[in-house]
C-alpha positions in Angstrom: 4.2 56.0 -19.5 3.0 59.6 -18.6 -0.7 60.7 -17.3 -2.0 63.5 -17.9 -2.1 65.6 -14.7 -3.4 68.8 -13.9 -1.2 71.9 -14.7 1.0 72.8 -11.9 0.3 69.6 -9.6 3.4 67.9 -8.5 2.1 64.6 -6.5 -1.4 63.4 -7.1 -3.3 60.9 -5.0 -6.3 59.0 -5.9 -7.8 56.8 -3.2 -4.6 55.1 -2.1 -4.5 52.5 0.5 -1.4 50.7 1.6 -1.7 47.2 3.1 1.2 45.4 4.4 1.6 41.8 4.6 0.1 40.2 7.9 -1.2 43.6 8.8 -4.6 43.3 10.5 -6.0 46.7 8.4 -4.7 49.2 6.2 -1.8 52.0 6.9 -3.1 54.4 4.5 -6.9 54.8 3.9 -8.7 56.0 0.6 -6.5 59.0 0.5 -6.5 61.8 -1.9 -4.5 64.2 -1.9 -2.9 67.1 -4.2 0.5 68.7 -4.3 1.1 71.7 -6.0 5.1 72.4 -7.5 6.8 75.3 -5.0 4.7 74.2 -2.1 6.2 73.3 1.5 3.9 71.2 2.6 4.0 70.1 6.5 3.2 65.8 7.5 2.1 65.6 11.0 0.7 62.9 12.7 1.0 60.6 16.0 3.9 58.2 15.7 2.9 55.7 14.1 0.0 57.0 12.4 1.3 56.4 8.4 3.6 59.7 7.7 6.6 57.5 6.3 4.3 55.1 4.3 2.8 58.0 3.0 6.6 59.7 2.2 7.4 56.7 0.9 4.8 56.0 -1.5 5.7 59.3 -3.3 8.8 58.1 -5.1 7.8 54.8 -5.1 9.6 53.1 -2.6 6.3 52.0 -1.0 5.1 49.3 -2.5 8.2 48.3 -4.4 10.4 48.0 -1.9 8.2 47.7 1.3 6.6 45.3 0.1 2.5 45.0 0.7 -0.1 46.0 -1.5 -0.7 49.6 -2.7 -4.3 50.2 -4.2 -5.8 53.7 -5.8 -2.7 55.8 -7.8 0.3 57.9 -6.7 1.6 60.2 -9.9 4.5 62.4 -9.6 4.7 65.1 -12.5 2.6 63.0 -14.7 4.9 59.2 -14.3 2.6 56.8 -12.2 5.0 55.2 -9.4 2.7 51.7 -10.2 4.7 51.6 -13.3 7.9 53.2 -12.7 10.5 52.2 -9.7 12.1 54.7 -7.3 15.1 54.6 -9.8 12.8 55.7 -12.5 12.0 58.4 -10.0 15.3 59.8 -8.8 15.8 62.8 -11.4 12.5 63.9 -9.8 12.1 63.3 -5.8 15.0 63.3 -3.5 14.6 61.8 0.0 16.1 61.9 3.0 15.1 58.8 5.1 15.4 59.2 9.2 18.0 57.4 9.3 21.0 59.1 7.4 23.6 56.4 8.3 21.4 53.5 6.3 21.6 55.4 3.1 25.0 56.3 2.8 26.9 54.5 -0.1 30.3 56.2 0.1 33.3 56.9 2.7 33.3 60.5 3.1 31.6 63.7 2.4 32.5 64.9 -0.7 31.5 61.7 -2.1 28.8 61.1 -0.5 27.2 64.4 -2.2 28.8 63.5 -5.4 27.2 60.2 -5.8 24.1 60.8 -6.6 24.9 63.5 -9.8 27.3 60.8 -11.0 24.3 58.0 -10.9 22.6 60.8 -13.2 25.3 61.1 -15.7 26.1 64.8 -14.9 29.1 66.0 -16.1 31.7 66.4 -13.8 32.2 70.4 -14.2 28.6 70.3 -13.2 29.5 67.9 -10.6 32.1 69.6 -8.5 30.4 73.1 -8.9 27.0 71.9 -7.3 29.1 70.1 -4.4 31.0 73.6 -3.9 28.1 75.2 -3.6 26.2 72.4 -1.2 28.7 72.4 1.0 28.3 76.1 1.6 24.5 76.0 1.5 24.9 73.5 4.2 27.8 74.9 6.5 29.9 71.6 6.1 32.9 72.7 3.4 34.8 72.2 6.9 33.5 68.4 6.7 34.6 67.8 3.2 36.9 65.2 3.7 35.5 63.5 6.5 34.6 59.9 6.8 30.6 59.8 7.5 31.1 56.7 9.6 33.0 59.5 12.3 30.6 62.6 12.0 28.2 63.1 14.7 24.5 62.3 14.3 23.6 65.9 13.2 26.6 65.9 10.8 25.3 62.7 9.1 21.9 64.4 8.8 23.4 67.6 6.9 25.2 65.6 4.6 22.2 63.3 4.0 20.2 66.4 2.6 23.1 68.0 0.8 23.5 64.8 -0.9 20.3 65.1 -2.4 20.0 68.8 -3.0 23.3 68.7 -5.1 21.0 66.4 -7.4 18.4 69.5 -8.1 15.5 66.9 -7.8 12.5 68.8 -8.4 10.8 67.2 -5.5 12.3 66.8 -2.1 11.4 64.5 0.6 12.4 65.0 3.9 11.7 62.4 6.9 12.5 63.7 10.4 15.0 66.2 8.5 16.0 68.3 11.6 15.4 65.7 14.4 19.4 65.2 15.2 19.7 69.2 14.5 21.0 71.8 17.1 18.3 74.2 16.8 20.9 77.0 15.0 21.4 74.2 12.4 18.0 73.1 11.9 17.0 76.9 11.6 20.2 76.5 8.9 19.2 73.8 7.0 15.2 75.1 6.9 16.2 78.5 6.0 18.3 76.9 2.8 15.1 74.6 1.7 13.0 77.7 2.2 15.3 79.5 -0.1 15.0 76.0 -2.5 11.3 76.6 -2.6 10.7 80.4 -3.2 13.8 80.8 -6.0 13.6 77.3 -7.7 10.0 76.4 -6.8 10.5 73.2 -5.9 8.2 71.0 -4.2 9.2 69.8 -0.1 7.2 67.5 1.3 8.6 67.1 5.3 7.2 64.7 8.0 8.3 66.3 11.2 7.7 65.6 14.8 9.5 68.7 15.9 6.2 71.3 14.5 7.5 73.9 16.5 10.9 74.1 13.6 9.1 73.8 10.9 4.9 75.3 11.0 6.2 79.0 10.6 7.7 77.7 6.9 5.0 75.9 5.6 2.4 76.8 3.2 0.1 74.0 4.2 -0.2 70.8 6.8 -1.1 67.5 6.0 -2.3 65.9 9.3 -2.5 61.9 9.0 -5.1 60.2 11.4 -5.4 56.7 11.5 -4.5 56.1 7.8 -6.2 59.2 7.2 -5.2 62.7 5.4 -6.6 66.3 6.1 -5.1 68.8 4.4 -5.5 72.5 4.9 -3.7 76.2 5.9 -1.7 75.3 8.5 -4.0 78.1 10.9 -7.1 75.8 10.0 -5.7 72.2 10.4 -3.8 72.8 13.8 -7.2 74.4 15.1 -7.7 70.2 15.5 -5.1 68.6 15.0 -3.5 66.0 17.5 -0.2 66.5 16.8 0.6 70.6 17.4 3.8 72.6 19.1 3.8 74.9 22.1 2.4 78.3 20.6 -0.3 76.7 19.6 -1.3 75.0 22.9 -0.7 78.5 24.1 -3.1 80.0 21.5 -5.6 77.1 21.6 -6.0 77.6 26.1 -5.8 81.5 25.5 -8.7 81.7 22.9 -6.3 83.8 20.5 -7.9 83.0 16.9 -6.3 83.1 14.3 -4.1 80.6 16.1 -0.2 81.6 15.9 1.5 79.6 13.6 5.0 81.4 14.8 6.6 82.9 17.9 6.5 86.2 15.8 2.5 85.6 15.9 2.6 84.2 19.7 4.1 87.8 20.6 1.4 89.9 19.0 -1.3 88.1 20.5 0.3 87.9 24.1 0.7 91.4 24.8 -2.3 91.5 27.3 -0.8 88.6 28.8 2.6 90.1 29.4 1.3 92.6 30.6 -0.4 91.1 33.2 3.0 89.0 34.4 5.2 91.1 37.5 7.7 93.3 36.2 9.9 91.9 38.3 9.4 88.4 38.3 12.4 86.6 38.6 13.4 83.3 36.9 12.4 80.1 38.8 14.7 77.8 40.1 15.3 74.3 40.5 13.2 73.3 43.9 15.3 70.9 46.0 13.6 70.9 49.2 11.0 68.1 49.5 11.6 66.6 46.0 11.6 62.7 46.7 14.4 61.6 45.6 17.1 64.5 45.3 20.4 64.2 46.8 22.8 66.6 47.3 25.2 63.0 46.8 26.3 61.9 43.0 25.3 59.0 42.0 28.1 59.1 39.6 30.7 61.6 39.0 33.9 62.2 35.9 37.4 64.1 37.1 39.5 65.3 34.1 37.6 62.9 31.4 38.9 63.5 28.3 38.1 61.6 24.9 39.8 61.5 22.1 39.5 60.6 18.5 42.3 60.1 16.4 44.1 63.9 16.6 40.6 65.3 17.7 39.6 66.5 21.0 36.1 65.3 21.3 35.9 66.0 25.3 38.7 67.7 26.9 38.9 67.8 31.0 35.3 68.0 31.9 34.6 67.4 35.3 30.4 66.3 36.3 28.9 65.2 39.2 25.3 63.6 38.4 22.7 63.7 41.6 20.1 61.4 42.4 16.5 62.5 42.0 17.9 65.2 39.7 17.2 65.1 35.2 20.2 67.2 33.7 19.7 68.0 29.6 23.2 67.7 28.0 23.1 70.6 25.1 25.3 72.4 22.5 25.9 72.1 18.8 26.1 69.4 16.8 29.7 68.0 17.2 30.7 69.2 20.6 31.1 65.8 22.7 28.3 65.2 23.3 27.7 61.6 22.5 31.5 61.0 23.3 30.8 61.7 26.7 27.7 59.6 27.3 29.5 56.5 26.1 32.8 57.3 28.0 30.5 57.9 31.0 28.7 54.3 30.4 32.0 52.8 30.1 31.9 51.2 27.1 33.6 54.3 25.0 37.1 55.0 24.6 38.6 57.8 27.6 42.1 59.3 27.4 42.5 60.3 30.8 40.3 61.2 33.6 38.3 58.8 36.4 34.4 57.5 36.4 33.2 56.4 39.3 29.5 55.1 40.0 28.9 53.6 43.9 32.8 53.0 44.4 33.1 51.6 41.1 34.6 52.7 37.4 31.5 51.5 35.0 34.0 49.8 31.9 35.7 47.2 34.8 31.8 46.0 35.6 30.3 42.6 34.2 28.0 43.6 31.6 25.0 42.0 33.3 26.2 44.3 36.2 26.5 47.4 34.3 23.5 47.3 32.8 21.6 47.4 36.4 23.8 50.6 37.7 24.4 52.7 34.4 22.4 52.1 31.3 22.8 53.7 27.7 19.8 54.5 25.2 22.5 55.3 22.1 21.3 57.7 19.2 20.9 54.8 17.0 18.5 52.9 19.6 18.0 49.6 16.9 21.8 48.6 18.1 20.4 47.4 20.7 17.5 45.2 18.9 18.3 41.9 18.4 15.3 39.9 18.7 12.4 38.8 15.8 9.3 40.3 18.0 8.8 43.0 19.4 6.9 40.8 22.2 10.1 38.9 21.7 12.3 42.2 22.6 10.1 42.8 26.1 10.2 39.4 27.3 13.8 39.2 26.9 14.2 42.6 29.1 11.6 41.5 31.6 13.5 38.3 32.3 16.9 40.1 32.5 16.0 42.5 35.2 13.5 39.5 37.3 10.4 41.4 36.5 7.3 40.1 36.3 6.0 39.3 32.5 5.0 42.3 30.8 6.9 44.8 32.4 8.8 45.7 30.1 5.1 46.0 27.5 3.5 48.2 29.5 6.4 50.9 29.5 6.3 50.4 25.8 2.4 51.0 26.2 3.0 54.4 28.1 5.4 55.9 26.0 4.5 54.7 22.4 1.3 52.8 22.5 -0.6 50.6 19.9 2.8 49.2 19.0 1.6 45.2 17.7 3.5 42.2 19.5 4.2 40.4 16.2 5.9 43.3 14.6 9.5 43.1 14.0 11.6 46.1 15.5 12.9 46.9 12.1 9.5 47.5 10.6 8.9 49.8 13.4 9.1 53.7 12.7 11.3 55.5 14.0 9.7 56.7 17.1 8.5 53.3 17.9 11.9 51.5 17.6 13.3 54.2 19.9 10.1 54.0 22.5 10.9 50.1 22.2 15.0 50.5 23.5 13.8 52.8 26.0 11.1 50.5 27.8 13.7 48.3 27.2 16.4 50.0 29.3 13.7 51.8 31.6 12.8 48.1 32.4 16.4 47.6 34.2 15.8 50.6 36.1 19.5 51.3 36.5 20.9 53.5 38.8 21.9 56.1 36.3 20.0 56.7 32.8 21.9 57.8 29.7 19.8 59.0 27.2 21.2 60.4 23.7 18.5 62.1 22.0 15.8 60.3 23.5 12.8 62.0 21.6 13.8 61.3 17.9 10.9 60.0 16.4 8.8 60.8 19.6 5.0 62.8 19.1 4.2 65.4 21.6 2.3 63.3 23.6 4.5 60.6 24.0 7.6 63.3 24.6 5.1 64.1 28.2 4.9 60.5 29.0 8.1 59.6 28.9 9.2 63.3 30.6 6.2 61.3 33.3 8.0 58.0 33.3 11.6 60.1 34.1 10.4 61.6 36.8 9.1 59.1 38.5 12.0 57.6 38.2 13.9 60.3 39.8 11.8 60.1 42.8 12.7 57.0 43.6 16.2 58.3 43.9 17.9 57.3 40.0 19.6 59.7 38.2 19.2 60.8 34.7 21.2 62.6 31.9 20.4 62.9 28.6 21.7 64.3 25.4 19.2 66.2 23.2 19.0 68.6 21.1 15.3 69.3 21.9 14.8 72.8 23.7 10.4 72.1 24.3 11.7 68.7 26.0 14.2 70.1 27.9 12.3 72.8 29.1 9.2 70.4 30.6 11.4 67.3 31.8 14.9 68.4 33.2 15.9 70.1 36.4 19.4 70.8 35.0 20.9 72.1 31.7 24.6 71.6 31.0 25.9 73.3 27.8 29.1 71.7 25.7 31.0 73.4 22.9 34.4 72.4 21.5 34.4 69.7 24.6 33.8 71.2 27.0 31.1 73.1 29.5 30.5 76.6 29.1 26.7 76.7 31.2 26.1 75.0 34.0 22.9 75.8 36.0 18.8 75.2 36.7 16.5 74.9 33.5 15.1 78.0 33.2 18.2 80.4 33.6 20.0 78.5 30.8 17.3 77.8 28.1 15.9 81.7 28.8 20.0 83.1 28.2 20.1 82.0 25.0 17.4 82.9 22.2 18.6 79.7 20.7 17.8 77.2 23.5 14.5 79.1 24.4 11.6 77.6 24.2 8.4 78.8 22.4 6.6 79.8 25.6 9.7 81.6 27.0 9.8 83.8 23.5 6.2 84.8 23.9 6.0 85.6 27.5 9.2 85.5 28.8 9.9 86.1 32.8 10.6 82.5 33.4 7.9 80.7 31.9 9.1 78.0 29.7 5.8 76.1 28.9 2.2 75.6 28.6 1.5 74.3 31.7 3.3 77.4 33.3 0.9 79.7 31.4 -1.7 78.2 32.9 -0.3 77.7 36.6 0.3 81.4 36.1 -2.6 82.8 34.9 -5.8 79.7 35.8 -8.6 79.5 33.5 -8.4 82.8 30.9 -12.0 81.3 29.1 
């Protein structure tokens, strides 16, 4: 059955709710919102505020598959998703869930992007031409072969989208699409669906936490609040919105109207600014007298580590010392040995030669139990590490574990991601929830040395600061923290340290500032627009005061 819809809307909705089952209220409220075809269109939103229940409702997987109850009507090019399932859907809306990994259905690449066309019935000419010309669009012809299960978590993200793209849905829907990017591939893969968009019109729809990659593109924002939508130019949502990157901080304490939406914009309205800053202001450095906590000491240090998988080289000969008091950022492409080297550092990875050594000790001969208290691992997939029916469940276990008092554990949960219910079971978390869940979890240990692997997937603005708040205090007590990330605005407000991998191995090694500010691709926002060594807001205004 088709309705008739209103020429050139894509998605239509009428005063949808979504209920789930035991929930105490609604997730969506009354919402009514309009699509047009060719528009980017921008989610935003605290996490945990509805984006993905509102993705989701757009090809039908919410209610169908969700379960819960879905009042008011979702129509996508005229088919109403009450009465036809996401399958009845698929030659329409792609999507890209946030968890690439879940919704693979093949071994390797090539497949992977072929699957879908062959569910359609294309014909295989058609087939292997649009995987050709994916695998360019995406920069991953070198990954053709590749089993997904051994790509890195940016990789599986690529491949995800180009899976869907070969498909030509006329609607795409992208959930955290650029969250396990490097920011040259996120710029990569945005720059391809921006091409989708302008030459083939079709529609993208992107919940993103990381505003900062994607504002510039979009042609309008979609800011969810409590189950509820506003929808507007991007210049006039973000003027109140609670979710909103650097540049616009920066434009919302300088007074700059319209509000940038883009470095580009930042720039322009920042002259008098940079013109105010000393020409020869020079770079800050990390402070290391007085710092509670720092230690010219490692708490744990690699000689000669080298992993290896099958005939590839993921970390070759690195040699890192990791000081107490002290947050080093782990950074480089997607694929570098990264994540190889966090788990061969925690011990439980696989190391081809080289030593480890934390308090006297090599972390894989510990007890588990023991490990856990002296080096502790938040992995990229952070629901590994769930095991339990409750989330309540999850935080008692952790709090009895490390000999905490009850509700340890909940209130570093509280700090980083609060408002997360008890009852709720980790899988029906989002995202940024789930992860904010492992990490109290793992906080609540308070190991010696912290290894984070992309630690803000998921992760809102604000609760990006409070855990950056929880880190540090941390480090002041004297524990040691590195973490992988592929998050340059993160980076630039929590770590002392940025170490830079490519092909295995470290090519930068030095404070914060002088690394991001080398590279236009690990600068921050703030850095772009004023440069000479300030990296964020709060340096703008340590800087410069009160400019009202």
């Amino acid at each position: 059955m088709t309705d008739a819809m209103q020429p050139g809307i894509a998605i239509e909705l009428a005063g949808v709710s979504v209920t789930y089952a035991g929930a105490t209220g609604p997730v969506l409220k009354d919402v009514d919102l309009s699509i047009e075809e060719g528009e980017l269109v921008l989610v935003v939103g605290r996490t945990g505020s509805g984006k993905s229940t509102l993705l989701g409702a757009l090809n039908g997987l919410v209610p169908h598959f969700t379960g819960g109850e879905l009042s008011g009507s979702v129509r996508v090019h005229g088919r109403n998703t009450r009465d036809h399932r996401p399958r009845d859907l698929a030659d329409l809306v792609g999507v890209v869930g946030q968890d690439p990994l879940a919704g693979f259905v093949t071994d390797t690449v090539e497949e992977e992007l072929a699957y879908g066309m062959e569910q359609l019935g294309l014909a295989p000419a058609v087939m292997r031409k649009r995987v050709e010309e994916t695998l360019d669009l995406l920069g991953i012809a070198d990954l053709r072969n590749a089993p997904l299960t051994e790509l890195s978590g940016g990789q599986q993200q690529r491949v995800a989208i180009g899976a869907v793209l070969a498909a030509h849905p006329r609607i795409l829907v992208l959930d955290e699409p650029t969250s396990a990017l490097d920011p040259t591939g996120a710029e990569e893969v945005l720059a391809a669906i921006t091409r989708l968009v302008h030459d083939l019109a079709i529609t993208v729809v992107i919940a993103e936490h990381r505003v900062e990659r994607v504002l510039a593109y979009a042609d309008r924002v979609v800011h969810v609040v409590d189950g509820r939508v506003e929808s507007g130019l991007p210049a006039e949502v973000m003027v109140s919105s609670t979710i909103a990157p650097p540049v616009v901080e920066l434009g919302r304490w300088a007074g700059w109207s319209p509000l940038p939406m883009s470095v580009r914009d930042g720039w322009r309205a920042a002259a008098p600014l940079r013109a105010q800053l000393v020409e020869d202001a020079v770079l800050p450095s990390v402070v290391e007298e007085g710092r509670p906590g720092l230690s010219r000491n490692p708490l744990l240090t690699a000689r000669k580590l080298s992993v290896r998988h099958g005939d590839l080289v993921a970390v070759r000969e690195v040699g890192l010392a990791v000081r107490a008091g002290e947050i080093t950022a782990l950074m480089g492409r997607n694929g570098s040995g990264k994540s190889s080297l966090l788990w061969a550092l925690q011990g439980s990875g696989t190391r081809a030669t080289g030593t480890v050594e934390i308090g006297g000790a090599d972390p894989r001969d510990l007890a588990p139990a023991v490990r856990r208290t002296r080096i502790g691992l938040v992995p990229q997939t952070p629901s590994d590490l769930l095991y339990l029916p409750t989330v309540a469940a999850e935080c008692a276990q952790a709090d009895r574990e490390s000999g905490l008092e009850p509700g340890s554990c909940r209130q570093l949960l509280d700090r980083i991601v609060p408002d997360v219910a008890d009852d709720l079971h980790p899988r029906d978390l989002s995202e940024g929830q789930r992860l904010g869940l492992v990490l109290a979890i793992q906080l609540t240990a308070d190991p010696e040395v912290l290894l984070l692997d992309e630690p803000t997937r998921g992760l809102d603005y604000q609760a990006k600061s409070a855990l950056s708040a929880v880190l540090r205090e941390l480090t002041d007590r004297g524990r040691a923290i590195l973490l992988s990330t592929h998050d340059v605005e993160f980076v630039a407000e929590a770590s002392d340290r940025v170490l830079v991998m490519a092909a295995g191995e470290f090519v930068a090694d030095g404070p914060t500032a002088e690394v991001l500010t080398a590279s236009p691709a690990f600068a921050p926002q703030v850095a772009k627009v004023l440069g000479h060594g300030l990296l964020t807001v709060a340096d703008a205004v340590a800087r410069f005061g009160d400019l009202r």
